[in-house]
MOPAC internal coordinates of N, CA, C and O (Angstrom, degrees):
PM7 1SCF
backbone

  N    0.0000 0     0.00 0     0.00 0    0    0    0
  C    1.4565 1     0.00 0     0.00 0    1    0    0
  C    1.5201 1   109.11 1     0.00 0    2    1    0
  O    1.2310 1   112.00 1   -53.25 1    3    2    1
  N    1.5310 1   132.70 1   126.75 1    3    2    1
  C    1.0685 1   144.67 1  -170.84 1    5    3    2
  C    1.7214 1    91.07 1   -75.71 1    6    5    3
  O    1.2310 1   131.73 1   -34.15 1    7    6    5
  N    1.3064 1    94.97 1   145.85 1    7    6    5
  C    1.5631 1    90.28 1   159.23 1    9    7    6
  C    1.6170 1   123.47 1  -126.64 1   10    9    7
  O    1.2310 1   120.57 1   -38.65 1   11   10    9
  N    0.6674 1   116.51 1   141.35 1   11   10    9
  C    1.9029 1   140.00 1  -157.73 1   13   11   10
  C    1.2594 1   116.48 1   -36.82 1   14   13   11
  O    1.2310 1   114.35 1   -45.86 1   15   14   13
  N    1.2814 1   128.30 1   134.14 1   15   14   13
  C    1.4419 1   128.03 1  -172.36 1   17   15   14
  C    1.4118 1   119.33 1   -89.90 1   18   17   15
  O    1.2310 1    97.27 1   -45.31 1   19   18   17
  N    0.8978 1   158.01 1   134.69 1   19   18   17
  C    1.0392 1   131.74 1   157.40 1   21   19   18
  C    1.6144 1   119.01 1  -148.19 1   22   21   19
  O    1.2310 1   112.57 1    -2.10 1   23   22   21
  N    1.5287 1   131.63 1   177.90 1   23   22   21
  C    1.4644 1   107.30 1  -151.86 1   25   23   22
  C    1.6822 1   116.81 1  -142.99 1   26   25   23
  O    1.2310 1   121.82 1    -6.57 1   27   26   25
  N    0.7583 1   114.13 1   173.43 1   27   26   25
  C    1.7906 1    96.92 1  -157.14 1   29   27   26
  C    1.3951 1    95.23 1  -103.68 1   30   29   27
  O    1.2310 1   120.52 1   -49.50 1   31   30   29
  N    1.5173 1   116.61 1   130.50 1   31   30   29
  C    1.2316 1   137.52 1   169.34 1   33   31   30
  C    1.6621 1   120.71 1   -91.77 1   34   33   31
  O    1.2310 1   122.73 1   -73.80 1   35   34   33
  N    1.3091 1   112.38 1   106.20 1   35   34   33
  C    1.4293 1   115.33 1  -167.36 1   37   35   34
  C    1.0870 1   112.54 1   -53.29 1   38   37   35
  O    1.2310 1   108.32 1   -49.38 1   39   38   37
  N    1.7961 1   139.44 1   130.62 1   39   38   37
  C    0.9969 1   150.92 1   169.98 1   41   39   38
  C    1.3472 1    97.17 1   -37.97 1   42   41   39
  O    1.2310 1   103.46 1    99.96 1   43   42   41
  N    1.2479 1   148.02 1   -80.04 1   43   42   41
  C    1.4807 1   143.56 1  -151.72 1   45   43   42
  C    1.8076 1    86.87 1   -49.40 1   46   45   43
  O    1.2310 1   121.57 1   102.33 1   47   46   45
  N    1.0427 1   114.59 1   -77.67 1   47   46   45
  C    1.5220 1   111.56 1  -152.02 1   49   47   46
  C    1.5248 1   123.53 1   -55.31 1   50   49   47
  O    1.2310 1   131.38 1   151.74 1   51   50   49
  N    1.3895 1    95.63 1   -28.26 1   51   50   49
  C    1.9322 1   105.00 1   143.52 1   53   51   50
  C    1.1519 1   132.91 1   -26.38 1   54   53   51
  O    1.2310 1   131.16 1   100.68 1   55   54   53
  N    1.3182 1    96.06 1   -79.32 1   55   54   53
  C    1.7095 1   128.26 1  -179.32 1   57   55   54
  C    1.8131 1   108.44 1   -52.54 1   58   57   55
  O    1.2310 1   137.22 1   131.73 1   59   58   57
  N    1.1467 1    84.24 1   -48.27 1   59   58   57
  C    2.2720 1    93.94 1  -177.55 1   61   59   58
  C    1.3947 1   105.75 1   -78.15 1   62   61   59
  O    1.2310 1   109.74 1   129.42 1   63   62   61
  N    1.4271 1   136.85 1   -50.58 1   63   62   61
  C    1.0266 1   148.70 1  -154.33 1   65   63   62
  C    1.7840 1   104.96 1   -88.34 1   66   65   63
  O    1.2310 1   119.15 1   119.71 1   67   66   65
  N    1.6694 1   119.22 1   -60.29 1   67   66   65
  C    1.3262 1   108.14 1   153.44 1   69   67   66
  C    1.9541 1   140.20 1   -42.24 1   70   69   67
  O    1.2310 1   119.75 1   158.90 1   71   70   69
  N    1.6633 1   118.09 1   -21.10 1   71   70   69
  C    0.8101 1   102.84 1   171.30 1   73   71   70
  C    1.5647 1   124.51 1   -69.13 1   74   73   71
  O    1.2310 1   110.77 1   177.72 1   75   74   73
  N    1.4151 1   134.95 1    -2.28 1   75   74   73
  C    1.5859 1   157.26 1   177.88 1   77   75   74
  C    1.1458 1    97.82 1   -61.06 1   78   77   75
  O    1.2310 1   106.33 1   177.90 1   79   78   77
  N    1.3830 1   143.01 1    -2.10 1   79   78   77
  C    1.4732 1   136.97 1   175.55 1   81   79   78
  C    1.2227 1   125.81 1   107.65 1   82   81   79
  O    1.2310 1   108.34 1     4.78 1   83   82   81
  N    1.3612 1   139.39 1  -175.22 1   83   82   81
  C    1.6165 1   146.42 1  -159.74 1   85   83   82
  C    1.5289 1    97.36 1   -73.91 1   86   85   83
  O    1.2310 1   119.80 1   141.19 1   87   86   85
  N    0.9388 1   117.98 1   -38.81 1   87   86   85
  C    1.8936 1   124.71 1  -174.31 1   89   87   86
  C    1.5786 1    90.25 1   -59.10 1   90   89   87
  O    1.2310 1   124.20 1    99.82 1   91   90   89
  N    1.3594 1   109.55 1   -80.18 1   91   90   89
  C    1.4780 1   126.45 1  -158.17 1   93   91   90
  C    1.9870 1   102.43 1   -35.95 1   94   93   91
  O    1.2310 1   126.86 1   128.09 1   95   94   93
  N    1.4273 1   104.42 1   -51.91 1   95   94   93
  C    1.2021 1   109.39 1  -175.45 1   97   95   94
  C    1.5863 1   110.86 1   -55.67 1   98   97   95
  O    1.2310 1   123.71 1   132.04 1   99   98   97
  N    1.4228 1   110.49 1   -47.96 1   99   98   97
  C    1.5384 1   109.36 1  -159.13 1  101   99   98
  C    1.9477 1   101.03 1   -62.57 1  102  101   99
  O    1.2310 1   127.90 1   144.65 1  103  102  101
  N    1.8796 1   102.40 1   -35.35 1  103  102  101
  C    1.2715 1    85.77 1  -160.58 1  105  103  102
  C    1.6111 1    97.34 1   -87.35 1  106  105  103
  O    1.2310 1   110.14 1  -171.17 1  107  106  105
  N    1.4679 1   136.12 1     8.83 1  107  106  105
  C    1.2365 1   138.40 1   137.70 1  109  107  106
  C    1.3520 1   116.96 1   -29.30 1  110  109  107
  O    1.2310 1   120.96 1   109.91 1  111  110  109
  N    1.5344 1   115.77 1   -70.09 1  111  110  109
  C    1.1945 1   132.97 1   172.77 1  113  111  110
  C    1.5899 1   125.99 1   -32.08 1  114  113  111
  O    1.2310 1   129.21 1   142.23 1  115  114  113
  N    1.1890 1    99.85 1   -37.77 1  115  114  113
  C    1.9777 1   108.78 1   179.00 1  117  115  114
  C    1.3217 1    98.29 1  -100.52 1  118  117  115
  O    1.2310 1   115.59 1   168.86 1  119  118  117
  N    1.1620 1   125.97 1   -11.14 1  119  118  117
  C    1.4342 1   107.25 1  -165.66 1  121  119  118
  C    1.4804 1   107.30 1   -67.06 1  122  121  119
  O    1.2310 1   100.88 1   150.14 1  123  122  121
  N    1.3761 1   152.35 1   -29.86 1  123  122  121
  C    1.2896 1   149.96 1  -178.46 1  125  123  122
  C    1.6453 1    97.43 1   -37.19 1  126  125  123
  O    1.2310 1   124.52 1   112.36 1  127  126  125
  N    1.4674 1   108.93 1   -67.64 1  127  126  125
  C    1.4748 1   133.80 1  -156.92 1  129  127  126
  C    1.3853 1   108.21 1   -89.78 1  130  129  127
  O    1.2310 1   116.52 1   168.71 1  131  130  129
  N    1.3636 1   124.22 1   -11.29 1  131  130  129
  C    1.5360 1   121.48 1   160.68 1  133  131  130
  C    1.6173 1   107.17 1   -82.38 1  134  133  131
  O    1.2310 1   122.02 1   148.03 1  135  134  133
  N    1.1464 1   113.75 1   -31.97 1  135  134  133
  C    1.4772 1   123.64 1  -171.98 1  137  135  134
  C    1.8105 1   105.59 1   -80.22 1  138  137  135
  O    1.2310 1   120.56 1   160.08 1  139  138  137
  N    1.1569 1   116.54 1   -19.92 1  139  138  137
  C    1.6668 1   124.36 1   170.12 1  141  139  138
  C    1.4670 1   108.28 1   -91.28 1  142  141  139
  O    1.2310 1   125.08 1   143.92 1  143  142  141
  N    1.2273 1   107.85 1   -36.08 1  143  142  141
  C    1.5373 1   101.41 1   162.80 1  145  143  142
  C    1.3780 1   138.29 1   -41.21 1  146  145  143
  O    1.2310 1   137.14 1   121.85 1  147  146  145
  N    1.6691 1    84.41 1   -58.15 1  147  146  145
  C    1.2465 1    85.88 1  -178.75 1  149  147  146
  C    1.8978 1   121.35 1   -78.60 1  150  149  147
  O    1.2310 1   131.43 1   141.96 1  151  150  149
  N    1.3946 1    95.55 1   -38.04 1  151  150  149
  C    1.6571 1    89.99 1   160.75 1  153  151  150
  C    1.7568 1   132.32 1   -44.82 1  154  153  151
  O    1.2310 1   133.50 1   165.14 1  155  154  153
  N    1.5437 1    91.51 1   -14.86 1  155  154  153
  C    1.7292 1    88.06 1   177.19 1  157  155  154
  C    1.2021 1   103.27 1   -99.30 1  158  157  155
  O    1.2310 1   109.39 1   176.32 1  159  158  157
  N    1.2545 1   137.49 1    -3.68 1  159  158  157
  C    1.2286 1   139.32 1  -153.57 1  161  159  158
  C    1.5868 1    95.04 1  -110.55 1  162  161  159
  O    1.2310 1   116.69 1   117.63 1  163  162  161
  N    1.2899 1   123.91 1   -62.37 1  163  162  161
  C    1.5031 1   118.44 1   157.30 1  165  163  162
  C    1.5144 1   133.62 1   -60.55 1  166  165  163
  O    1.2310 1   119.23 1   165.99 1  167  166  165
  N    1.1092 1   119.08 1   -14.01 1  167  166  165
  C    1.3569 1   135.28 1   171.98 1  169  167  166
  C    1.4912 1   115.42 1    92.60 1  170  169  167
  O    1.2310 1   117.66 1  -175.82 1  171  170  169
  N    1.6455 1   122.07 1     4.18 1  171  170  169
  C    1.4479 1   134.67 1  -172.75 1  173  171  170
  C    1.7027 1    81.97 1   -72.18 1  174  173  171
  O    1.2310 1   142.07 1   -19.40 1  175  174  173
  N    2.0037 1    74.75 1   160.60 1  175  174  173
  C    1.3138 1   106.24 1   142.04 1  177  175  174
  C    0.9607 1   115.54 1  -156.50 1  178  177  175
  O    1.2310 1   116.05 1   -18.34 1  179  178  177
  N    1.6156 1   125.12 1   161.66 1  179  178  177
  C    1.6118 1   135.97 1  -165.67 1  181  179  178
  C    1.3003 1   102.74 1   -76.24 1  182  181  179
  O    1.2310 1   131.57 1   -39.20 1  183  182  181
  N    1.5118 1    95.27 1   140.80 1  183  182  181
  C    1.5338 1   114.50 1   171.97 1  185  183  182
  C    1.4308 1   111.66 1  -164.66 1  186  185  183
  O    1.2310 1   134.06 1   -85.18 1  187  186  185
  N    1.4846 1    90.41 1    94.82 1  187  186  185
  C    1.8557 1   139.34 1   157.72 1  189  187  186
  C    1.4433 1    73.71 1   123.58 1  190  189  187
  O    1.2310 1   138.46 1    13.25 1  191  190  189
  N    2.1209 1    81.83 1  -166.75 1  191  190  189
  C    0.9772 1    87.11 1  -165.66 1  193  191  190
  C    1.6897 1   126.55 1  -114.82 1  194  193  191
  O    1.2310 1   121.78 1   -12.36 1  195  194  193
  N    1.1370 1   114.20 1   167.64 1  195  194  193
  C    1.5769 1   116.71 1  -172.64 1  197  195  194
  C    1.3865 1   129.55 1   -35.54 1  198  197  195
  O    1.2310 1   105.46 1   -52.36 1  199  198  197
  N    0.7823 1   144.55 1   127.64 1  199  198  197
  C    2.0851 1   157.17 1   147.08 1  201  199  198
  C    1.0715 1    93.28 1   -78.63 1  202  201  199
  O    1.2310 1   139.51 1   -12.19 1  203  202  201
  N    1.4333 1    79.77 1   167.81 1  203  202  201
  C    1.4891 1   116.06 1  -162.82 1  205  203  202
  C    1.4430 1   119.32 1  -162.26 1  206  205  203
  O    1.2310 1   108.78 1   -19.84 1  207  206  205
  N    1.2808 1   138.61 1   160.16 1  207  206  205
  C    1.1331 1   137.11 1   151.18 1  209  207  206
  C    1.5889 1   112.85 1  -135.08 1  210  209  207
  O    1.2310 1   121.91 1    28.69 1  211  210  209
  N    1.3457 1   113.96 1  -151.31 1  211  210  209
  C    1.6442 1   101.69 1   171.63 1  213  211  210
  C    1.1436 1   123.92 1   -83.92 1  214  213  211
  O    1.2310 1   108.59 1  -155.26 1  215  214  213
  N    1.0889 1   138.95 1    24.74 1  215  214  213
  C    1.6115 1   131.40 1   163.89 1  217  215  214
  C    1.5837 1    98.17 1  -165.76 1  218  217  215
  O    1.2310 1   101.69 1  -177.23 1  219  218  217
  N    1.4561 1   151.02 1     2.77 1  219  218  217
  C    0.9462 1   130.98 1   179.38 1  221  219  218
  C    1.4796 1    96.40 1  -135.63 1  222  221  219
  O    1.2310 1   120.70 1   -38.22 1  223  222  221
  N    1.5513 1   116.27 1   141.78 1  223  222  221
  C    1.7387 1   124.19 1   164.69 1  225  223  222
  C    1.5826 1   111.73 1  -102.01 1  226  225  223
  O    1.2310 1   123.05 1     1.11 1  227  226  225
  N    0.6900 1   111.76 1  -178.89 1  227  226  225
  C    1.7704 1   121.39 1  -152.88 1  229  227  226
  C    1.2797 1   116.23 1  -171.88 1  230  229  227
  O    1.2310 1   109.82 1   -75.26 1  231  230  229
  N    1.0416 1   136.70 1   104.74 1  231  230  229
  C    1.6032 1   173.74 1   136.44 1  233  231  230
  C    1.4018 1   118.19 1   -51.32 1  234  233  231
  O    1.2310 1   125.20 1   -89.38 1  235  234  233
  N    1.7919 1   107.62 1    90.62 1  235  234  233
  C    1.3144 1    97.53 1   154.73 1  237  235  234
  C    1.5772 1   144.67 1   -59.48 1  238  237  235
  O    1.2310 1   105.08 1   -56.92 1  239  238  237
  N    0.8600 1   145.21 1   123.08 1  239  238  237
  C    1.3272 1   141.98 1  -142.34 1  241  239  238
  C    1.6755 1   117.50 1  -163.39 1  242  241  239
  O    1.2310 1   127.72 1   -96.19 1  243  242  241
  N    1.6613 1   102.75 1    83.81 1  243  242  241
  C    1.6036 1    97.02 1   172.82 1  245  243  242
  C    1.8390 1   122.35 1   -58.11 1  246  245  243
  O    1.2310 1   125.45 1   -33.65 1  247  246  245
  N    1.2648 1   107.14 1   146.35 1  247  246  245
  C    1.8232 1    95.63 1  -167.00 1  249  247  246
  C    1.5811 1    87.37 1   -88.13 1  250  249  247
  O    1.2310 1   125.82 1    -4.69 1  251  250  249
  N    0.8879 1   106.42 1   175.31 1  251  250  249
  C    1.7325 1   131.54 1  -170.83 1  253  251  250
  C    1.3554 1   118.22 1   -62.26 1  254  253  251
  O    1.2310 1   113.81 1   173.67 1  255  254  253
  N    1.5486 1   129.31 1    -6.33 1  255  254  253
  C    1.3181 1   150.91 1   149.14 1  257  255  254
  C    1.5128 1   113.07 1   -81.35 1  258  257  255
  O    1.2310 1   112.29 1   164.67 1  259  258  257
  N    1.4461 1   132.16 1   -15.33 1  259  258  257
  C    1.5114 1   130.84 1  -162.64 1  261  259  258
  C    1.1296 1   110.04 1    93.80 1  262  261  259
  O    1.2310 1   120.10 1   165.26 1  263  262  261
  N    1.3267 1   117.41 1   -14.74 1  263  262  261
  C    1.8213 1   107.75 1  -156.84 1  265  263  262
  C    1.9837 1    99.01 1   -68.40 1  266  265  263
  O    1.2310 1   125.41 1   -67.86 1  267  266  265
  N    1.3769 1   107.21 1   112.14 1  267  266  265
  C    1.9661 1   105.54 1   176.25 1  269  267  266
  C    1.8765 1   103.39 1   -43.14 1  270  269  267
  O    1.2310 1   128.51 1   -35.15 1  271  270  269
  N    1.4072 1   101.21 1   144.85 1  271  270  269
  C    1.1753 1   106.73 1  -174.47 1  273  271  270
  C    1.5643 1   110.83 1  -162.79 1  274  273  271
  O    1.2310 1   106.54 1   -20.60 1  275  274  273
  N    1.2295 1   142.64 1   159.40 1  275  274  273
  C    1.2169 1   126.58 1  -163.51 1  277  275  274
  C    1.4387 1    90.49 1  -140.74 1  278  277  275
  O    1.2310 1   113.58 1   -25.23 1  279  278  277
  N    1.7185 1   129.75 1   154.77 1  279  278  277
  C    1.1050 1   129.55 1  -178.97 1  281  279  278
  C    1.3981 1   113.77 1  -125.81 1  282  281  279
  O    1.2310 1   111.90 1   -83.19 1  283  282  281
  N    2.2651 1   132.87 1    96.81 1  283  282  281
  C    1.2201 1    93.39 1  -164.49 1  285  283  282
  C    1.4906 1    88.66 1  -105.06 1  286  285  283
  O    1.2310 1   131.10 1     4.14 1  287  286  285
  N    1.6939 1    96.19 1  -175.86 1  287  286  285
  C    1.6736 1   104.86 1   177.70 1  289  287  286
  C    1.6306 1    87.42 1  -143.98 1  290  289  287
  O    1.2310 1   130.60 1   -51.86 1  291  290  289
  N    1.7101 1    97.16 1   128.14 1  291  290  289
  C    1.6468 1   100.94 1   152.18 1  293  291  290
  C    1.8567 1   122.42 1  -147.81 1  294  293  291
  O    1.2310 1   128.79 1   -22.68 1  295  294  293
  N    1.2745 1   100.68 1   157.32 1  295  294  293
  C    1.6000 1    81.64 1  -173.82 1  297  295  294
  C    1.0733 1   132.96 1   -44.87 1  298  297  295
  O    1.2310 1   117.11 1   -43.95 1  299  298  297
  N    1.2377 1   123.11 1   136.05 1  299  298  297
  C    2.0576 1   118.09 1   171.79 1  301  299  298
  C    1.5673 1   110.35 1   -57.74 1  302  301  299
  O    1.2310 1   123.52 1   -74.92 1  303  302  301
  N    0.9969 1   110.86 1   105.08 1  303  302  301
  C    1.5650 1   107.20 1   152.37 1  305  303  302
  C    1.8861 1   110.47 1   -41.32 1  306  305  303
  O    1.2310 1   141.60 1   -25.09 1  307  306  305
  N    1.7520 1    75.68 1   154.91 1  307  306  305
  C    1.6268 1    88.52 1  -168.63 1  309  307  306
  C    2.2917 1   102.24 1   -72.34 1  310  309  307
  O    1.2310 1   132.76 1   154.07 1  311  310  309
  N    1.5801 1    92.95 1   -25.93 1  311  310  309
  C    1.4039 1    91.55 1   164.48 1  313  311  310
  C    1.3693 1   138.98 1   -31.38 1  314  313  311
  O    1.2310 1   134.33 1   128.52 1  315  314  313
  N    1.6124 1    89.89 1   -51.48 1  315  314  313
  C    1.4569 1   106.39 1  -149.52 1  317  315  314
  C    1.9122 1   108.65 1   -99.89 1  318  317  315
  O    1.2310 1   130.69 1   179.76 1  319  318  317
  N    1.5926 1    96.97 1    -0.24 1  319  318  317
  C    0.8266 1    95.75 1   176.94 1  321  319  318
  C    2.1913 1   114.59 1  -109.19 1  322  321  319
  O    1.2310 1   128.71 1  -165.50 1  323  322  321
  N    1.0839 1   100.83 1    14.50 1  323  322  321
  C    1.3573 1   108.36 1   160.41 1  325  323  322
  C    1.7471 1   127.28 1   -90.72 1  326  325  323
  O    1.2310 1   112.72 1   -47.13 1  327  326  325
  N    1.3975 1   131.35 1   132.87 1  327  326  325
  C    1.7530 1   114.28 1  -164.07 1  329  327  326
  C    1.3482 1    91.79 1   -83.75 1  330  329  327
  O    1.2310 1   135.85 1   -34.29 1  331  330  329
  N    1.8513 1    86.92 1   145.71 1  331  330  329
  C    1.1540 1   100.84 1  -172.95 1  333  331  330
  C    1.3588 1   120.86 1   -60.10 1  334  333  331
  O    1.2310 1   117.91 1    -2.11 1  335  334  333
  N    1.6635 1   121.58 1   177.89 1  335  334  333
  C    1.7529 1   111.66 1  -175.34 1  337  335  334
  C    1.2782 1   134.23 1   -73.66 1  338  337  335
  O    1.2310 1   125.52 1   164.92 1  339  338  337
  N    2.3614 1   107.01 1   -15.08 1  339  338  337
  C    1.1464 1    92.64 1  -166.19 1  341  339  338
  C    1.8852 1    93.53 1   -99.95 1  342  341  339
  O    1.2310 1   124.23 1  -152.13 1  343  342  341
  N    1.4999 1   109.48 1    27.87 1  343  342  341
  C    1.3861 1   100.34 1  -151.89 1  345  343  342
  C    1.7484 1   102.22 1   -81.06 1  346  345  343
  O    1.2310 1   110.79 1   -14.82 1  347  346  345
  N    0.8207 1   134.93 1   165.18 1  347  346  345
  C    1.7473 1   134.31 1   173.71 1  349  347  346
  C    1.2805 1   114.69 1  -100.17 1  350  349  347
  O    1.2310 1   115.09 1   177.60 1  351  350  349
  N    1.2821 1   126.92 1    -2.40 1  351  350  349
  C    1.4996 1   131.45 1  -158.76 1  353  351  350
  C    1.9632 1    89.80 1  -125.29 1  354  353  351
  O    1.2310 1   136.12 1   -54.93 1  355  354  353
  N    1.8958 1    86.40 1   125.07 1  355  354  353
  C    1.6446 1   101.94 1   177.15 1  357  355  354
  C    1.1451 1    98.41 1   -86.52 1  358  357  355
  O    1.2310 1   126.57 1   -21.01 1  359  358  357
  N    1.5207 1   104.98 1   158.99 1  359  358  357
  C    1.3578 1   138.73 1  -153.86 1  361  359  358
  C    1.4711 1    95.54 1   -91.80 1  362  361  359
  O    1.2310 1   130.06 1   -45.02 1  363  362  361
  N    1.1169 1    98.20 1   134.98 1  363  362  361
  C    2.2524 1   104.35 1  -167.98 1  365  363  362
  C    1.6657 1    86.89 1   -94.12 1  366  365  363
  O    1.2310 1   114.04 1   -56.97 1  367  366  365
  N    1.5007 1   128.89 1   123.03 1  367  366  365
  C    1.1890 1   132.17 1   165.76 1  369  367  366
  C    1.3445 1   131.52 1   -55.56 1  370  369  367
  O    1.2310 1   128.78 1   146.05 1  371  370  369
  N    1.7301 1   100.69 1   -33.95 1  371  370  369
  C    1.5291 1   116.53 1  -174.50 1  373  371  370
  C    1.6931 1   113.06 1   -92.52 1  374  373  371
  O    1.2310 1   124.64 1  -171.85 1  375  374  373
  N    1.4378 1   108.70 1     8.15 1  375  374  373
  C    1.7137 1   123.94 1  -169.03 1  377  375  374
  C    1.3275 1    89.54 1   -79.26 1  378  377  375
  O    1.2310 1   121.02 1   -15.34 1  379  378  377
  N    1.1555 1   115.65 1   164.66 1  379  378  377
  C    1.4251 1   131.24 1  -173.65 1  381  379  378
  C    1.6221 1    93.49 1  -137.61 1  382  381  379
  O    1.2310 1   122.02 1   -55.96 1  383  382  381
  N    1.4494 1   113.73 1   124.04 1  383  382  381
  C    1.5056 1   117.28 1  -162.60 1  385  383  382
  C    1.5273 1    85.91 1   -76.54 1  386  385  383
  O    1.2310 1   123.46 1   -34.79 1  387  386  385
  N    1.5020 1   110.97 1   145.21 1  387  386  385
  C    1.4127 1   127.73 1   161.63 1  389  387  386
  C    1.6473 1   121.83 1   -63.97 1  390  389  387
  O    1.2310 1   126.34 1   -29.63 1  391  390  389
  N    1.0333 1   105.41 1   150.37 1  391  390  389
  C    1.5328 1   116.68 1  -145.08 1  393  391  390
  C    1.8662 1    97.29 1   -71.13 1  394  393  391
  O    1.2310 1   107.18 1   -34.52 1  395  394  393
  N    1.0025 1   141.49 1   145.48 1  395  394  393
  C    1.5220 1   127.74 1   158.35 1  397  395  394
  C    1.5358 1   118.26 1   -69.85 1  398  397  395
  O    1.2310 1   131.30 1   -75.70 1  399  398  397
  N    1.3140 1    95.80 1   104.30 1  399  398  397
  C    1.6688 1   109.13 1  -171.75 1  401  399  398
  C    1.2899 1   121.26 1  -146.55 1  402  401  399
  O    1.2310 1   121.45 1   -61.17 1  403  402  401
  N    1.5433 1   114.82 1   118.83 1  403  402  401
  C    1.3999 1   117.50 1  -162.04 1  405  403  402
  C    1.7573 1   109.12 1  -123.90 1  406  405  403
  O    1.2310 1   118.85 1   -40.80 1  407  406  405
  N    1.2624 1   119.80 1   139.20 1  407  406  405
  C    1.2919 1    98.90 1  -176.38 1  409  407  406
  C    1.8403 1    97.75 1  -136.08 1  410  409  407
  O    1.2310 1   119.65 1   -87.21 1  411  410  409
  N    1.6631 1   118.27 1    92.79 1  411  410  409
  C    1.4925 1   116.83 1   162.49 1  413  411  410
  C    1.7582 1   118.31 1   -60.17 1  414  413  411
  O    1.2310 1   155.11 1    -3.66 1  415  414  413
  N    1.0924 1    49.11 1   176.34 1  415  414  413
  C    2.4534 1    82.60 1  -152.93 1  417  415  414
  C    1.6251 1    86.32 1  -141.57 1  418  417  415
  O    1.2310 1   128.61 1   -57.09 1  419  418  417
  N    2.0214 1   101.02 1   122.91 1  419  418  417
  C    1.4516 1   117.85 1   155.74 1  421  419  418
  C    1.2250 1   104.31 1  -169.06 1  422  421  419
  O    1.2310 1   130.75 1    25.80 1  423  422  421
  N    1.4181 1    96.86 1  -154.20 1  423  422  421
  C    1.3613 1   103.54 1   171.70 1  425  423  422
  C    1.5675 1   123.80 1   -86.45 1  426  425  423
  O    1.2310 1   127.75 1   144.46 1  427  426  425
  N    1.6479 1   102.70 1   -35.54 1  427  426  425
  C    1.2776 1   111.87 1   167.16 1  429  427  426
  C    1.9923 1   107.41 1  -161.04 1  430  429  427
  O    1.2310 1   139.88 1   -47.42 1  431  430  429
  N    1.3925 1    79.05 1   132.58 1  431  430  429
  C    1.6780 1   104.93 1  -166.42 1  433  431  430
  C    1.3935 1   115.72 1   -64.27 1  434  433  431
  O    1.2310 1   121.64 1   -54.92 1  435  434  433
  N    1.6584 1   114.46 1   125.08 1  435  434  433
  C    1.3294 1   121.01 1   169.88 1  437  435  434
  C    1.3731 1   135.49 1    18.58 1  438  437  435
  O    1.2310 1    92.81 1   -59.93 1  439  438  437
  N    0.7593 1   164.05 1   120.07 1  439  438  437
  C    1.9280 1   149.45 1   158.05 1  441  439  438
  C    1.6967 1   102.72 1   -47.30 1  442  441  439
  O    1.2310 1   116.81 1   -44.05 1  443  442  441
  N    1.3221 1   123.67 1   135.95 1  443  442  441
  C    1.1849 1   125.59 1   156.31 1  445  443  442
  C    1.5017 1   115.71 1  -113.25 1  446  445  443
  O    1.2310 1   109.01 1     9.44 1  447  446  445
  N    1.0825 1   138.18 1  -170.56 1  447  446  445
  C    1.3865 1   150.41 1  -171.44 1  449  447  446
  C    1.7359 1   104.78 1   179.58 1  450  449  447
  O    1.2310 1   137.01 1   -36.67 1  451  450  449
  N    1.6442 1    84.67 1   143.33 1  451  450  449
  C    1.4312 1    83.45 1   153.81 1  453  451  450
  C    1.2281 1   130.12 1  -146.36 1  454  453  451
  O    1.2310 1   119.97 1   -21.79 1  455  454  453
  N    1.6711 1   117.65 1   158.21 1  455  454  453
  C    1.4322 1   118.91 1  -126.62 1  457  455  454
  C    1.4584 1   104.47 1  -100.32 1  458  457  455
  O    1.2310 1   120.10 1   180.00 1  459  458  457

């Protein structure tokens, strides 16, 4: 049995990012274990350490070939999680919106900072 990944969320971006309200916090709360998820699921792993800005964290993360790549995760807006207007396909009630998770591919990954 593998055991669970999960990934360290910088105190600053906690602290700044949790004051946004009860939402912000809870999905604070999973983020360790949403953020290992998804590294097992793509096959990354972190290497250094995390950025940040105000609402999104960022994970350097070479993919499993070397290719540099960065992994961010930030909450879904409540926007983005409604289908769009011209779409034809109803909205499944019991779906659980997919996480906001992006993972670039280059030669060399974004600048981050943190705020």
């Amino acid at each position: 049995m593998r055991t669970p990944t999960s990934i360290d969320v910088p105190e600053a971006f906690a602290a700044s990012y949790g004051g946004q309200g009860a939402d912000a916090r809870a999905w604070l709360a999973g983020l360790p274990r949403l953020g290992g998820d998804l590294l097992e699921r793509w096959d990354l792993r972190p290497e250094g350490p995390a950025g940040h800005g105000v609402a999104s964290l960022v994970l350097p993360v070479p993919r499993a070939d070397g290719t540099p790549a960065a992994l961010k995760l930030q909450q879904p807006a409540a926007s983005s999680q409604q289908p769009a207007a011209s779409s034809q396909q109803p909205a499944a009630s019991s779906q659980q919106p997919a996480p906001a998770a992006s993972c670039w591919k280059g030669s060399k990954p974004p600048a981050t900072r943190a705020l």
